[in-house]
Short mmCIF file of the C-alpha atoms (twelve columns), coordinates in Angstrom:
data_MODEL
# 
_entry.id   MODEL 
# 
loop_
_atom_site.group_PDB 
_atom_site.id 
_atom_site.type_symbol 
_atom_site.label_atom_id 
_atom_site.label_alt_id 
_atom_site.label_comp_id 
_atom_site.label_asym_id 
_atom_site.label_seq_id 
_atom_site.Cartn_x 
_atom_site.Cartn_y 
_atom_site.Cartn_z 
_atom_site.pdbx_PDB_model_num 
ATOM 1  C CA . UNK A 1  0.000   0.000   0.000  1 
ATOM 2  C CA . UNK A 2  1.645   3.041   -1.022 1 
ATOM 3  C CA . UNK A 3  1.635   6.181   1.556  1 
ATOM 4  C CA . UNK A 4  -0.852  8.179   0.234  1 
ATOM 5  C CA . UNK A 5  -3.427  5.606   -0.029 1 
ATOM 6  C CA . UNK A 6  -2.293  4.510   3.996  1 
ATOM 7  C CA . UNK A 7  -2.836  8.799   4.535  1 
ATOM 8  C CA . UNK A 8  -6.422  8.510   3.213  1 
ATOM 9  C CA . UNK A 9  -7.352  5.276   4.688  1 
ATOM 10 C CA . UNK A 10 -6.338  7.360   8.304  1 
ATOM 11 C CA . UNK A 11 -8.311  9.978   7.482  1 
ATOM 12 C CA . UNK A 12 -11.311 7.884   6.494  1 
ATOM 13 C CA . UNK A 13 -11.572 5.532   9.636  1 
ATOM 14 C CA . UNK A 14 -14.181 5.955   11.865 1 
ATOM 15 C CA . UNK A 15 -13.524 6.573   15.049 1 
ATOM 16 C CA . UNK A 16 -15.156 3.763   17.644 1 
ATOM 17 C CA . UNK A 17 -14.998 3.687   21.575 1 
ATOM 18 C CA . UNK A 18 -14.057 1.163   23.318 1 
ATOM 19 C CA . UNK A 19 -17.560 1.119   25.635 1 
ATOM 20 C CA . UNK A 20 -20.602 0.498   24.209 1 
ATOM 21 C CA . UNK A 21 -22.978 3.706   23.468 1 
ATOM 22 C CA . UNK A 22 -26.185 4.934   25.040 1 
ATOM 23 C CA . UNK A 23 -27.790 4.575   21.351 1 
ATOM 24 C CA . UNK A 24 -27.089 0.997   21.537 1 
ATOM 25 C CA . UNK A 25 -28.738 -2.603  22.326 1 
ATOM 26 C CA . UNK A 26 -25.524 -3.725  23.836 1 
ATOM 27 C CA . UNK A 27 -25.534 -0.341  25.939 1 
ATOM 28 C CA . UNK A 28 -29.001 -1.365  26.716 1 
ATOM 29 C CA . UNK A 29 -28.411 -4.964  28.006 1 
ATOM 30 C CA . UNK A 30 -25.525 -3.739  30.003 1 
ATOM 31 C CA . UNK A 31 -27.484 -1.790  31.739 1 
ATOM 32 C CA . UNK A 32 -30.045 -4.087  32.413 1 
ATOM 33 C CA . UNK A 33 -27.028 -6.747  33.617 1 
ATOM 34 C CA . UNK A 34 -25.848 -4.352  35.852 1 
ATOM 35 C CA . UNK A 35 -29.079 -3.754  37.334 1 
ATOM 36 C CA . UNK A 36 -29.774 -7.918  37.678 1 
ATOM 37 C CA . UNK A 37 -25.826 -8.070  39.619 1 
ATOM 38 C CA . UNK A 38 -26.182 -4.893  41.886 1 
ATOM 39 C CA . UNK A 39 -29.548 -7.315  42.923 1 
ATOM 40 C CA . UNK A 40 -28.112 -10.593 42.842 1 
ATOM 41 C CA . UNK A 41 -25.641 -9.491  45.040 1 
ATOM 42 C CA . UNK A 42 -28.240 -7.889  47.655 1 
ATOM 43 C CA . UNK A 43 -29.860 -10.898 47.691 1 
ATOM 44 C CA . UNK A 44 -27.308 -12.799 48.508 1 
ATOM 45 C CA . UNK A 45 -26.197 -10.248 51.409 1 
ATOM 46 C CA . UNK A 46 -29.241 -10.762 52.708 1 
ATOM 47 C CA . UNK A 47 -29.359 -14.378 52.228 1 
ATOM 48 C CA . UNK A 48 -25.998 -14.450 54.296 1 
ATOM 49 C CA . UNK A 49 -27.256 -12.515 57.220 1 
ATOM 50 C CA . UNK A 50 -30.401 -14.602 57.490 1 
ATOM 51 C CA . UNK A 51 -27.677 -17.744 57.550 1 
ATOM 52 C CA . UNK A 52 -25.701 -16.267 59.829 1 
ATOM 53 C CA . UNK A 53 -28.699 -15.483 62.449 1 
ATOM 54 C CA . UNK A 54 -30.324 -19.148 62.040 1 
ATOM 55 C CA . UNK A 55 -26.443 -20.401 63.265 1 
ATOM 56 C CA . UNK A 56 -26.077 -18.185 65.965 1 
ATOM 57 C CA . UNK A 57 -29.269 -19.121 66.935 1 
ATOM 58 C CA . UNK A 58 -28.558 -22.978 66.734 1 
ATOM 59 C CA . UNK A 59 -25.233 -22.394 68.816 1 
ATOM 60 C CA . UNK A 60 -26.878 -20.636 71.224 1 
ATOM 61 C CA . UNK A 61 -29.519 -23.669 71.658 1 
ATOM 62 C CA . UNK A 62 -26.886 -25.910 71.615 1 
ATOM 63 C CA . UNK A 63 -25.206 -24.414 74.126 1 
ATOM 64 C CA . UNK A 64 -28.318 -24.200 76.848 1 
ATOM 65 C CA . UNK A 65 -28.936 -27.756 75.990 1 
ATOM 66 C CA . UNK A 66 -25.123 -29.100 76.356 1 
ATOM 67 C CA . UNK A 67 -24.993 -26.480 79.931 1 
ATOM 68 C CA . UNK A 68 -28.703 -28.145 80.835 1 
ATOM 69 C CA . UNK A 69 -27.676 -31.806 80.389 1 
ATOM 70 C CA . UNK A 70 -24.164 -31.391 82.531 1 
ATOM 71 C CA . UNK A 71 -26.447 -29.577 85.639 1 
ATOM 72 C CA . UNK A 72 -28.917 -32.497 85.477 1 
ATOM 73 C CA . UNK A 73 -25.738 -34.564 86.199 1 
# 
């Protein structure tokens, strides 16, 4: 390719971003992806907390029933 036709070629390329556009359907789906992790991942954080309430609340039962069996000793 000779120089001038490499020139023209550079001034004729369109120009494209790396991130999708607000115009677009891929801009669109992101979006909406996003949206579906941000509340996955509440979900979960709640789903943790309710876990981690049911086993303190086990322990805790556990433990009056292990401290009521050694005073009926």
């Amino acid at each position: 390719m000779h120089r001038s036709h490499q020139a023209e070629d550079i001034r004729k390329a369109v120009s494209t971003s790396h991130c999708s556009q607000p115009n677009t359907i891929e801009y669109e789906m992101a979006m909406e992806w996003r949206l579906l992790q941000e509340k996955s991942e509440c979900w979960w954080k709640e789903l943790y907390k309710q876990e981690d309430l049911e086993l303190d609340k086990v322990k805790r039962n556990h433990l009056i029933l292990t401290a009521n069996k050694k005073l009926d000793k």
